[in-house]
Biopython code that builds the backbone (N, CA, C, O; Angstrom):
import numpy as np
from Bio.PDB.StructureBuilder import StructureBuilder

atoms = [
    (1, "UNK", "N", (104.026, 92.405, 89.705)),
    (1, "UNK", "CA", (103.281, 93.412, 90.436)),
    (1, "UNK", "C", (102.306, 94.113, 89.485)),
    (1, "UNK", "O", (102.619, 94.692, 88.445)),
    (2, "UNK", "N", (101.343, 94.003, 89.886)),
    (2, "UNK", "CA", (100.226, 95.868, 89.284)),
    (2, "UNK", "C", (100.427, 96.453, 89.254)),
    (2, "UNK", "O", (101.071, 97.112, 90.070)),
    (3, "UNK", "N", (99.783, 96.859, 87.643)),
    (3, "UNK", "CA", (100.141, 98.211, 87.540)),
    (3, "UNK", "C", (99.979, 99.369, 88.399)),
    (3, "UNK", "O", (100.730, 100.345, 88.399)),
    (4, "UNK", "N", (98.716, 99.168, 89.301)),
    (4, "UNK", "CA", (98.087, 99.638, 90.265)),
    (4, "UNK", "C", (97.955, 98.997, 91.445)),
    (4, "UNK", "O", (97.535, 97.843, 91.364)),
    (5, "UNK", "N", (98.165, 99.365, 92.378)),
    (5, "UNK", "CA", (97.847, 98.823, 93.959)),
    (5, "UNK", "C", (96.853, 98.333, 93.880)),
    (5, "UNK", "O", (96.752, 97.113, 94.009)),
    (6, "UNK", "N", (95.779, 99.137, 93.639)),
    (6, "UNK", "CA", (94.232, 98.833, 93.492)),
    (6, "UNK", "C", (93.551, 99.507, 92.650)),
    (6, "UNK", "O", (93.775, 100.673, 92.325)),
    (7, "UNK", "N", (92.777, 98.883, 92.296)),
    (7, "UNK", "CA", (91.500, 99.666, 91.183)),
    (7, "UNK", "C", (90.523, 99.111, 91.472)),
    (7, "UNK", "O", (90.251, 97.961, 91.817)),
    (8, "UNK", "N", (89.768, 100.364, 91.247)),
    (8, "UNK", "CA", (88.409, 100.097, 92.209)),
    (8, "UNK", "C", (87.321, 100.783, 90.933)),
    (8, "UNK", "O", (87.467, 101.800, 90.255)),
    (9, "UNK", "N", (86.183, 99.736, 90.949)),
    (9, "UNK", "CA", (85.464, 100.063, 89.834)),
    (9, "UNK", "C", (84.061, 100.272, 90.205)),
    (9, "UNK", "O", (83.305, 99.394, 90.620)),
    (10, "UNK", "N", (83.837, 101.245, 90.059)),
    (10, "UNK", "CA", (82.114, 101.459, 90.937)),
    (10, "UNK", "C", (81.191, 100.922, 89.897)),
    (10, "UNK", "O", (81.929, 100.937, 88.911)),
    (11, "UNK", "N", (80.151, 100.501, 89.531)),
    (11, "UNK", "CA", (79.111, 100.015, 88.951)),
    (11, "UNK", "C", (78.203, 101.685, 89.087)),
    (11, "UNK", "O", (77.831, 102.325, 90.071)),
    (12, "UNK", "N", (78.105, 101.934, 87.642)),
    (12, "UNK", "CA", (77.442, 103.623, 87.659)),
    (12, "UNK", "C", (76.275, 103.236, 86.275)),
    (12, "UNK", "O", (75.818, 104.022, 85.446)),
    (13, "UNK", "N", (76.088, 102.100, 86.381)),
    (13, "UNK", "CA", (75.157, 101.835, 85.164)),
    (13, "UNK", "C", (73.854, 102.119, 85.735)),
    (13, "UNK", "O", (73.682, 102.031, 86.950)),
    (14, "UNK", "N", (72.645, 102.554, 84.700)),
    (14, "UNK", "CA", (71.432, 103.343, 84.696)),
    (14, "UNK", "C", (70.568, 102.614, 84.044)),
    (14, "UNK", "O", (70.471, 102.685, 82.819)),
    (15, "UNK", "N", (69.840, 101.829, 84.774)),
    (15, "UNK", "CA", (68.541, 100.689, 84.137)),
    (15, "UNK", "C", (67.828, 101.640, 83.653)),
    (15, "UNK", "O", (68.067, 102.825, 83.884)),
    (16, "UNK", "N", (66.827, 101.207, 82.892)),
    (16, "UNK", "CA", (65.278, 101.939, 82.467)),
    (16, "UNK", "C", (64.430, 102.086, 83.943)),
    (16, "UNK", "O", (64.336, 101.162, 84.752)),
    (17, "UNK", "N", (63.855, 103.390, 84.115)),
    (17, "UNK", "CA", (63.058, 103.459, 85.192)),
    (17, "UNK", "C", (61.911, 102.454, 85.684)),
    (17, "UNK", "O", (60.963, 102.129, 84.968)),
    (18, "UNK", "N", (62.142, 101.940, 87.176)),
    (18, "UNK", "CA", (61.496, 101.401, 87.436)),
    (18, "UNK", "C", (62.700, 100.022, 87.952)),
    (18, "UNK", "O", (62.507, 99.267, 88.905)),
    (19, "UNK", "N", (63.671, 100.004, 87.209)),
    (19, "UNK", "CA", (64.570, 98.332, 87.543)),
    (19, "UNK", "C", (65.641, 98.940, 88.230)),
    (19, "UNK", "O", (66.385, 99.785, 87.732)),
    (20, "UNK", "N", (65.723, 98.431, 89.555)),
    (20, "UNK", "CA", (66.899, 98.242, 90.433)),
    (20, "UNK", "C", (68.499, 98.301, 89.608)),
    (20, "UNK", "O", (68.898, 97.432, 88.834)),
    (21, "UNK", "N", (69.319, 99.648, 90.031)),
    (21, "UNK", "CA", (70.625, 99.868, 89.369)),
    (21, "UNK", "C", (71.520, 100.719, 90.469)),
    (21, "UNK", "O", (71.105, 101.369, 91.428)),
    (22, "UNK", "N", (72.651, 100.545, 90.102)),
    (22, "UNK", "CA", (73.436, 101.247, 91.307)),
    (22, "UNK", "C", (73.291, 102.786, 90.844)),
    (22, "UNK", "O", (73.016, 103.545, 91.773)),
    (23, "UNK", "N", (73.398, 103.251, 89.852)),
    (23, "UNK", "CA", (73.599, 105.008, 89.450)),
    (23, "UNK", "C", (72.096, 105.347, 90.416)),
    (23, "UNK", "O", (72.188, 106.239, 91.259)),
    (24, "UNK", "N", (70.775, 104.627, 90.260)),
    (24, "UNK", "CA", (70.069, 105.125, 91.702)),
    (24, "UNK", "C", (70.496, 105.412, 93.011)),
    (24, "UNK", "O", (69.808, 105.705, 93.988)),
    (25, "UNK", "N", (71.673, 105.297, 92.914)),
    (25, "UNK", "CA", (72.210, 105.508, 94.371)),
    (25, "UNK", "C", (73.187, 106.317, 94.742)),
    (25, "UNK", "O", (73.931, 106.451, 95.714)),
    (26, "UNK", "N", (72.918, 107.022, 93.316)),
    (26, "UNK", "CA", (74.225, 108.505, 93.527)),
    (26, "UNK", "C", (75.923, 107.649, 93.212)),
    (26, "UNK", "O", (76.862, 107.633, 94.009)),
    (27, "UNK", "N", (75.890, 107.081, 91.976)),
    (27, "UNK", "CA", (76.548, 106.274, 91.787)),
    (27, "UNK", "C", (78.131, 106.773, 91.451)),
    (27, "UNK", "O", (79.340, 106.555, 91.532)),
    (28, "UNK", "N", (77.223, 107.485, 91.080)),
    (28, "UNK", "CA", (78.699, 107.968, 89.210)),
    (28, "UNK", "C", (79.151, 109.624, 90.129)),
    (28, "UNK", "O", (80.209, 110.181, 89.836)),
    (29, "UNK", "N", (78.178, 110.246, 91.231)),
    (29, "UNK", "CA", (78.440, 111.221, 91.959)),
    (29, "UNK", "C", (79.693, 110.803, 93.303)),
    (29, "UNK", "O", (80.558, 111.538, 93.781)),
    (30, "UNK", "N", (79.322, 109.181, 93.671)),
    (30, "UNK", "CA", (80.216, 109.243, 94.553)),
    (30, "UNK", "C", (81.714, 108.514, 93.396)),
    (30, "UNK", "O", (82.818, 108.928, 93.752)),
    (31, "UNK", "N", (81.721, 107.841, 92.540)),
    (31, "UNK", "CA", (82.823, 107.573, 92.011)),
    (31, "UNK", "C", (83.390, 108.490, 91.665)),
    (31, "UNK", "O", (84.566, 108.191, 91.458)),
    (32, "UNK", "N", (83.072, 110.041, 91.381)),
    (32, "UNK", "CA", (83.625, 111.116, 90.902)),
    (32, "UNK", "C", (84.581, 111.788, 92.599)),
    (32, "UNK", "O", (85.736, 112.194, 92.730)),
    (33, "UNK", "N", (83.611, 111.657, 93.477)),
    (33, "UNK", "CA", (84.287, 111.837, 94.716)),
    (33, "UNK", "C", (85.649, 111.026, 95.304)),
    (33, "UNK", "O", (86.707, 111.535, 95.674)),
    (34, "UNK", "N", (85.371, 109.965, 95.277)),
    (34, "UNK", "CA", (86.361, 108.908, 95.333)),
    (34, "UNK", "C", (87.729, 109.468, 94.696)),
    (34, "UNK", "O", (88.725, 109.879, 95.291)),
    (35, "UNK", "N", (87.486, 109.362, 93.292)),
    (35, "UNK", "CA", (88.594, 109.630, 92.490)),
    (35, "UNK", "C", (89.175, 110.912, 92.794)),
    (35, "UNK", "O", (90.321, 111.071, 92.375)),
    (36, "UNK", "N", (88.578, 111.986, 93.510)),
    (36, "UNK", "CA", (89.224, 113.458, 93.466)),
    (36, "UNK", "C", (89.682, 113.478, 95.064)),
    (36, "UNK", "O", (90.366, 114.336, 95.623)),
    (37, "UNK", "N", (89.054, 112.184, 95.673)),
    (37, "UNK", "CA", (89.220, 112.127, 97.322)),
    (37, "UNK", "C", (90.748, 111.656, 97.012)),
    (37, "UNK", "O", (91.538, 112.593, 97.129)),
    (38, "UNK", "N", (91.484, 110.119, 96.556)),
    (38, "UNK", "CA", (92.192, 109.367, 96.618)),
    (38, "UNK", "C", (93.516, 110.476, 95.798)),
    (38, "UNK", "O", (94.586, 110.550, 96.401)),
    (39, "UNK", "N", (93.358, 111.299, 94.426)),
    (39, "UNK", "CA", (93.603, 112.498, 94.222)),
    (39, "UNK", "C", (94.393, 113.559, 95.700)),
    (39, "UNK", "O", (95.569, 113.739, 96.017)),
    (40, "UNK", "N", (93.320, 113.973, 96.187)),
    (40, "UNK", "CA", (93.810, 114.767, 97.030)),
    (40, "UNK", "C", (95.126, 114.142, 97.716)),
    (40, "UNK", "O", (96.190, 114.747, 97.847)),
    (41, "UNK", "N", (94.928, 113.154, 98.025)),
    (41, "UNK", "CA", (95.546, 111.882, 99.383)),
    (41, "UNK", "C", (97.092, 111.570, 98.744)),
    (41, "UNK", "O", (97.918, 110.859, 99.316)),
    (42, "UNK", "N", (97.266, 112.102, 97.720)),
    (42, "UNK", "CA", (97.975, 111.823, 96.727)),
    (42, "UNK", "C", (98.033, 109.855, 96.581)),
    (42, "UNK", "O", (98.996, 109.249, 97.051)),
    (43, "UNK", "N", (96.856, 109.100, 95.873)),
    (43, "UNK", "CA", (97.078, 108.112, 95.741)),
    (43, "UNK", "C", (97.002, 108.128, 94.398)),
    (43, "UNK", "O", (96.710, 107.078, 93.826)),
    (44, "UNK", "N", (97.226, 109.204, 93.719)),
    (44, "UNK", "CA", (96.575, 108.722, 92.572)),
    (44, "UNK", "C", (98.170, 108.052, 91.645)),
    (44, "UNK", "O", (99.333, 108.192, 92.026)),
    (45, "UNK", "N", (97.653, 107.299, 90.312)),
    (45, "UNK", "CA", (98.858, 106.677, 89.388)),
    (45, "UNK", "C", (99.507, 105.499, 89.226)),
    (45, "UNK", "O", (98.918, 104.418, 89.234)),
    (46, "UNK", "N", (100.249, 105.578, 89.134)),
    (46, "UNK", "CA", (101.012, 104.105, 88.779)),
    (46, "UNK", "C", (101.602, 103.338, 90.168)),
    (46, "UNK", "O", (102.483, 104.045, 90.657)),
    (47, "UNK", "N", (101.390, 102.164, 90.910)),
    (47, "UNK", "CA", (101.607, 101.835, 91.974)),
    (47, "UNK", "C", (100.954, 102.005, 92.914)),
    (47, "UNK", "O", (101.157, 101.616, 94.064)),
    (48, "UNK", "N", (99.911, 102.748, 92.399)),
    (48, "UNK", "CA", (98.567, 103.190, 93.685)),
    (48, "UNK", "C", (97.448, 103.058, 93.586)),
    (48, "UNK", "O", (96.986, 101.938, 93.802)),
    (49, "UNK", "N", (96.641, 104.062, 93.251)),
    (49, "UNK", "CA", (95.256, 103.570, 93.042)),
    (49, "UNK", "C", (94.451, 104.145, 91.628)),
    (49, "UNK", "O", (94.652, 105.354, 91.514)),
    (50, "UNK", "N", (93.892, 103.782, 90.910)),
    (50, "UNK", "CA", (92.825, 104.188, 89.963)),
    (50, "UNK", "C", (91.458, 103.620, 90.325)),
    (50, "UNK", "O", (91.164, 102.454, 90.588)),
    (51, "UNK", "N", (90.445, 105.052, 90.268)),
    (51, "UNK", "CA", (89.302, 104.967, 90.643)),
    (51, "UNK", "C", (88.298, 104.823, 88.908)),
    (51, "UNK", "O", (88.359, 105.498, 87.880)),
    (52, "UNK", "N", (87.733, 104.012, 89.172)),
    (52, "UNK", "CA", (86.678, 104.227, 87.455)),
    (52, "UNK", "C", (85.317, 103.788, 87.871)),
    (52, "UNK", "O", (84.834, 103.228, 88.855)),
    (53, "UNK", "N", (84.650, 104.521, 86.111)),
    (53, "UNK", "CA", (83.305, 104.089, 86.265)),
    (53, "UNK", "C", (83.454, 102.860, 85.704)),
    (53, "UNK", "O", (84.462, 102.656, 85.029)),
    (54, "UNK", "N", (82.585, 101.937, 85.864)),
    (54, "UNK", "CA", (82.182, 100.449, 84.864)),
    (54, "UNK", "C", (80.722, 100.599, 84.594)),
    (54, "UNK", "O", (80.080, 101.444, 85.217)),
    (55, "UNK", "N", (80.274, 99.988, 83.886)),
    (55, "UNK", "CA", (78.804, 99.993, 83.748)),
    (55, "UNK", "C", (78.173, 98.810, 84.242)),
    (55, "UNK", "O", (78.448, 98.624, 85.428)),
    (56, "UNK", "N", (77.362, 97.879, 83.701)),
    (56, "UNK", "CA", (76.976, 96.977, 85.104)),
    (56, "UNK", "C", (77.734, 95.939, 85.310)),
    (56, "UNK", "O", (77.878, 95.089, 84.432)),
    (57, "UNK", "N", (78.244, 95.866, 86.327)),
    (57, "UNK", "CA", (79.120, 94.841, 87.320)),
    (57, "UNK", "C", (78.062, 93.148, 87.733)),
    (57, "UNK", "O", (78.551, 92.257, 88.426)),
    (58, "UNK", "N", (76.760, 93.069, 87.182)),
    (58, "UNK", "CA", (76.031, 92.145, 87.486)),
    (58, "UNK", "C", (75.500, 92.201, 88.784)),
    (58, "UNK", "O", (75.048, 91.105, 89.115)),
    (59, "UNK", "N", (75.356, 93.303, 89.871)),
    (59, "UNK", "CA", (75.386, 92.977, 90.928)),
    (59, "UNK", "C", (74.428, 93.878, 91.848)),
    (59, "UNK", "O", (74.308, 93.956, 93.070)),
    (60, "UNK", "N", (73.609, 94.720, 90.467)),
    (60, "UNK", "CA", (72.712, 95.485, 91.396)),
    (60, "UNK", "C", (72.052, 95.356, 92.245)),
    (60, "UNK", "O", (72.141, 96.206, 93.131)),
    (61, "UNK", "N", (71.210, 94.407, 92.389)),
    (61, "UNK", "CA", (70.811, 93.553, 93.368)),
    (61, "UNK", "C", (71.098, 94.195, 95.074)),
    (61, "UNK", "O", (70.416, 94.708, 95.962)),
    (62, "UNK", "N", (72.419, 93.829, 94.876)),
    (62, "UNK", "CA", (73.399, 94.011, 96.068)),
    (62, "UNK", "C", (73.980, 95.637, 96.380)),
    (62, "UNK", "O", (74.736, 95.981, 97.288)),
    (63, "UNK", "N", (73.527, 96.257, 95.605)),
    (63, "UNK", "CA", (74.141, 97.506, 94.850)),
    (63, "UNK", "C", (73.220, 98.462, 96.033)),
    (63, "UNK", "O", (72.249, 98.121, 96.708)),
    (64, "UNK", "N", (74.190, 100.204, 95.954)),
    (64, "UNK", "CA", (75.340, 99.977, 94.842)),
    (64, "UNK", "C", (76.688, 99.368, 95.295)),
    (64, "UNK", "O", (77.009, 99.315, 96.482)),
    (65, "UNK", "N", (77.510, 98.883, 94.215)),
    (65, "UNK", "CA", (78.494, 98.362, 94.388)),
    (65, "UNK", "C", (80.156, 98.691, 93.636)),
    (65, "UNK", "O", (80.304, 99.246, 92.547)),
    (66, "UNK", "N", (81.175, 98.240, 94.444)),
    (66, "UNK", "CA", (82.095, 99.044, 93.851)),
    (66, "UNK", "C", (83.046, 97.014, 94.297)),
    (66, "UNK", "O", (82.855, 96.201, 95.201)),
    (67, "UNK", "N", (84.053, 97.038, 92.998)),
    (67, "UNK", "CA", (84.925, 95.938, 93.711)),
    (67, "UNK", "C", (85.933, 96.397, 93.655)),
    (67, "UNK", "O", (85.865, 97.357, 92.887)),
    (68, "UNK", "N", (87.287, 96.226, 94.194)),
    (68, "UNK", "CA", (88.413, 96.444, 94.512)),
    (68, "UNK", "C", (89.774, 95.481, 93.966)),
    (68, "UNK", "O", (90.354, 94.635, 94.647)),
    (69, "UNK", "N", (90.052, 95.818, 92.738)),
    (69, "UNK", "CA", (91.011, 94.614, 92.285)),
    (69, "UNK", "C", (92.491, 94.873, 93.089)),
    (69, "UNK", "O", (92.349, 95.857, 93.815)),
    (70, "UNK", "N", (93.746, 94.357, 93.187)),
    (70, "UNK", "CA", (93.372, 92.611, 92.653)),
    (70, "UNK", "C", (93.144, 91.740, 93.596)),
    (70, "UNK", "O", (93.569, 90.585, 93.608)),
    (71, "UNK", "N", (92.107, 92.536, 94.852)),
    (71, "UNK", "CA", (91.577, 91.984, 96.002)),
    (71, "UNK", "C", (90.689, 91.226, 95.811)),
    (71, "UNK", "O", (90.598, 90.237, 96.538)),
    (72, "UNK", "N", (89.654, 91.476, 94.660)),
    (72, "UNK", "CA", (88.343, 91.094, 94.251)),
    (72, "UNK", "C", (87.602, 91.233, 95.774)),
    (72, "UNK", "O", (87.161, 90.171, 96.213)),
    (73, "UNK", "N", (87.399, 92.592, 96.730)),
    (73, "UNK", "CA", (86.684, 92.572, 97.436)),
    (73, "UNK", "C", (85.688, 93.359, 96.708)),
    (73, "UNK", "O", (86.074, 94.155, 95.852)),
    (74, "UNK", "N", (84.399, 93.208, 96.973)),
    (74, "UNK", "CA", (83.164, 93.400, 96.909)),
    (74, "UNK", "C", (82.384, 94.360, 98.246)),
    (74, "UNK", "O", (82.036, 94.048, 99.385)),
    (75, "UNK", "N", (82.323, 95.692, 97.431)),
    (75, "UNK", "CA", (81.651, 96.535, 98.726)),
    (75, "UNK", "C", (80.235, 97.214, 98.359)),
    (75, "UNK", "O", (80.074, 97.850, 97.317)),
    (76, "UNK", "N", (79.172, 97.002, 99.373)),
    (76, "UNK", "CA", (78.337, 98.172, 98.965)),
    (76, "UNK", "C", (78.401, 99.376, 99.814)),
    (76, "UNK", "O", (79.346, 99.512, 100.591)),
    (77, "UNK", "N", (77.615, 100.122, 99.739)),
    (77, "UNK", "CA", (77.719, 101.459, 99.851)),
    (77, "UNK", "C", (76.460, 102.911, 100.519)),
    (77, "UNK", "O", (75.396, 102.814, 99.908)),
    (78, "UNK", "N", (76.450, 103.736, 101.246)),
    (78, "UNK", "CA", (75.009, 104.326, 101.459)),
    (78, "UNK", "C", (75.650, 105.748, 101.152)),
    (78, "UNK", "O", (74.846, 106.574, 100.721)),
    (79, "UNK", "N", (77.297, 106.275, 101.341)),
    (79, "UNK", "CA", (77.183, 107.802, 101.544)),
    (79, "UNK", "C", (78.684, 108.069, 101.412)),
    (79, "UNK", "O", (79.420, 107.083, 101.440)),
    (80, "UNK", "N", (79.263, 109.365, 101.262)),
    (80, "UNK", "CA", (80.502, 109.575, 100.983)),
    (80, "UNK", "C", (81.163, 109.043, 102.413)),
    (80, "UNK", "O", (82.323, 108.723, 102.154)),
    (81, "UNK", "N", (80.905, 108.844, 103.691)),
    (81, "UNK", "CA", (81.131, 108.724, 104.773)),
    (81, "UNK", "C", (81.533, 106.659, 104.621)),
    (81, "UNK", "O", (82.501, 106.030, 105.049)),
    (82, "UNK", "N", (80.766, 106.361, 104.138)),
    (82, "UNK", "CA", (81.294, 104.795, 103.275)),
    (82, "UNK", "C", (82.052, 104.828, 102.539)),
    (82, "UNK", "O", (83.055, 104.142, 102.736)),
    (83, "UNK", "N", (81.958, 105.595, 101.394)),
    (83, "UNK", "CA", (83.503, 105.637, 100.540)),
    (83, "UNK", "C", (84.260, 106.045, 101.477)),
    (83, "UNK", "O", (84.977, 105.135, 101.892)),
    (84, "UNK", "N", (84.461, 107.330, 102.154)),
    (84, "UNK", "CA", (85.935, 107.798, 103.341)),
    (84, "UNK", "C", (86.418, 106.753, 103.996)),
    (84, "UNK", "O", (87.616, 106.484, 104.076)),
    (85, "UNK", "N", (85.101, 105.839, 104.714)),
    (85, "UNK", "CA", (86.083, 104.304, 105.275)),
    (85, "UNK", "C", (87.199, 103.890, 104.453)),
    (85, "UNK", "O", (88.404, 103.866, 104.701)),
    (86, "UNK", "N", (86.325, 103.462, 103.077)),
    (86, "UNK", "CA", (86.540, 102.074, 101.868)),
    (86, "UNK", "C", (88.301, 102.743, 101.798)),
    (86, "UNK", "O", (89.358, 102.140, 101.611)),
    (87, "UNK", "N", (88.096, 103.828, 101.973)),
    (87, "UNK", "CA", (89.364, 104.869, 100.972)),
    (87, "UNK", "C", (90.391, 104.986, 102.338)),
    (87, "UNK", "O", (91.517, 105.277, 101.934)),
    (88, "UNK", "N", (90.368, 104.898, 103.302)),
    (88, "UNK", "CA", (91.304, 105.236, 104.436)),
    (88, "UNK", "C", (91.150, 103.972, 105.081)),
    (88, "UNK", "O", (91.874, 104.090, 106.069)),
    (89, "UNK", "N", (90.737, 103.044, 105.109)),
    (89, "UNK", "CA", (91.363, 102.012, 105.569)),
    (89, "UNK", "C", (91.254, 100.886, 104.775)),
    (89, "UNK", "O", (91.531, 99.856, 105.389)),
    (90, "UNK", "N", (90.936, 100.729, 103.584)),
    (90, "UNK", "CA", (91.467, 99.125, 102.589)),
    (90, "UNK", "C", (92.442, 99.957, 101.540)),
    (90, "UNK", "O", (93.447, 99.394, 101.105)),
    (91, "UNK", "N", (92.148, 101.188, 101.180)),
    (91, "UNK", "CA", (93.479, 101.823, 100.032)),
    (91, "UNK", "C", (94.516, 102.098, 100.553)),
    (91, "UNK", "O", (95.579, 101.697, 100.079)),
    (92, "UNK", "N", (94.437, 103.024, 101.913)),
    (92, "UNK", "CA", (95.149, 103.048, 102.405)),
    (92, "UNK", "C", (96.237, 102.072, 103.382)),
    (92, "UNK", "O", (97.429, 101.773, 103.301)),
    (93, "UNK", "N", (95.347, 101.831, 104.139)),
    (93, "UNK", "CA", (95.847, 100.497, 105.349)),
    (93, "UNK", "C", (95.782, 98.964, 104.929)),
    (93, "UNK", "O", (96.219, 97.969, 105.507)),
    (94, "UNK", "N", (95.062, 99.110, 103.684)),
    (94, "UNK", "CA", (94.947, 97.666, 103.641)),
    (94, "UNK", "C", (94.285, 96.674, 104.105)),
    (94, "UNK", "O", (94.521, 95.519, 103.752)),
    (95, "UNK", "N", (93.047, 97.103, 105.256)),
    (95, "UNK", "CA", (92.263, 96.697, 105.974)),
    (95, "UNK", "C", (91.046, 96.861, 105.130)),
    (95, "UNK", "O", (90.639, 97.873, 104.559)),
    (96, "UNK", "N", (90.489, 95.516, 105.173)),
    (96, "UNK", "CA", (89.387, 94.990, 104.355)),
    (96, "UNK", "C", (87.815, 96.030, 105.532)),
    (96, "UNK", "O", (87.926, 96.017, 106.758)),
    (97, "UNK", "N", (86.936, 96.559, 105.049)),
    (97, "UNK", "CA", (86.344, 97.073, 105.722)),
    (97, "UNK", "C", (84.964, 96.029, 106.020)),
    (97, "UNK", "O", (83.875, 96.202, 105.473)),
    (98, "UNK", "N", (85.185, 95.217, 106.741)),
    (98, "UNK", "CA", (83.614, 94.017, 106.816)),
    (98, "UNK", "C", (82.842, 94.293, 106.545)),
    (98, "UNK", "O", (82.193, 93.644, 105.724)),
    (99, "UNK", "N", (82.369, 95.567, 107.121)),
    (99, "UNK", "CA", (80.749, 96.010, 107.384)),
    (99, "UNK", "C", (80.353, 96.845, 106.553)),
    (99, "UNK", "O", (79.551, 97.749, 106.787)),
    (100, "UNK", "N", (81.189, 96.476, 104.913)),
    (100, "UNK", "CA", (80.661, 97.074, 103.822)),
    (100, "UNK", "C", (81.081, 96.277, 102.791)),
    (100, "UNK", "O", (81.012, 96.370, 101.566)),
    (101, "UNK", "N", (81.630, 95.298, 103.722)),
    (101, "UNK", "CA", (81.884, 93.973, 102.379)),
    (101, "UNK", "C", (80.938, 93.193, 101.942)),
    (101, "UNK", "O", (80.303, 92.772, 102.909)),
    (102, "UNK", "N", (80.524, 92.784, 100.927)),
    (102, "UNK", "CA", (79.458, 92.008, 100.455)),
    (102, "UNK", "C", (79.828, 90.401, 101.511)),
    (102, "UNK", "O", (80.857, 90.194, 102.154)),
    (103, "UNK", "N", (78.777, 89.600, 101.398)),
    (103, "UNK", "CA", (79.236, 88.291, 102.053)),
    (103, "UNK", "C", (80.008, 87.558, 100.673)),
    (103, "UNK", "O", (79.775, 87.895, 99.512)),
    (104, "UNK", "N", (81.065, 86.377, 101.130)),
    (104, "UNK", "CA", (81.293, 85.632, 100.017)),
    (104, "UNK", "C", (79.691, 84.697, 99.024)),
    (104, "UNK", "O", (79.471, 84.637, 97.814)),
    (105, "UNK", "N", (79.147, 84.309, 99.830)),
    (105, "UNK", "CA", (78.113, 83.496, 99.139)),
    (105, "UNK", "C", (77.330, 84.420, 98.196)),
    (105, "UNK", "O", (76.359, 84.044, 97.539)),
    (106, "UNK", "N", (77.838, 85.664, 98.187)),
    (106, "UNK", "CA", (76.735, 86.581, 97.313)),
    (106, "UNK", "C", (77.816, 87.201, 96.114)),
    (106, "UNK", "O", (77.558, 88.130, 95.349)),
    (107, "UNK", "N", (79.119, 86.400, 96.177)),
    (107, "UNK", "CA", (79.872, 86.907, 95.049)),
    (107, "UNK", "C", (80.077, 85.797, 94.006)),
    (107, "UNK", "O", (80.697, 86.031, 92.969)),
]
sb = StructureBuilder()
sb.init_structure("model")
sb.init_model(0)
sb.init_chain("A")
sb.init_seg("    ")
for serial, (resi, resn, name, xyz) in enumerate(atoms, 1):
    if name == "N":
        sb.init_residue(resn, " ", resi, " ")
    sb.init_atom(name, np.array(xyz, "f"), 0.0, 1.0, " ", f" {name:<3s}", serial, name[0])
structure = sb.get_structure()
């Protein structure tokens, strides 16, 4: 078993102005939310969940983006109202959220 249920790693890396990066997208503001959301929910620790920053995940493109081990799901993202899904129904319930899952052919 994991150490963690899940860990979820947001991509909060910061290109040079002008190149496509997830921290343009309020990156490292919503991973800070996440982590104090899942916190509140009491998920946080050993058997549950850890929220982190990573720096680039390769995937700005698609971004921003957060993956979810040891699911290896792939999500992007527009607003804390997207993280509240990601966080109450795949951390919690276990339910993969589609309509913020990346497609497979793009992972």
């Amino acid at each position: 078993m994991s150490y963690f249920k899940h860990h979820v790693f947001f991509c909060c890396n910061q290109r040079a102005a002008g190149e496509s990066c997830c921290n343009d997208h309020q990156a490292s503001a919503l991973q800070t939310y996440a982590k104090e959301r899942t916190a509140a929910l009491g998920l946080k620790g050993k058997g549950s969940v850890r929220v982190n920053k990573a720096g680039c995940l390769g995937r700005c493109d698609d971004g921003p983006v957060i993956v979810v081990y040891p699911d290896n799901v792939w999500y992007t993202y527009v607003d804390k109202d997207d993280i509240d899904e990601i966080i109450d129904s795949h951390l919690v319930h276990d339910r993969i959220v589609e309509r913020l899952r990346l497609p497979e052919d793009a992972q």
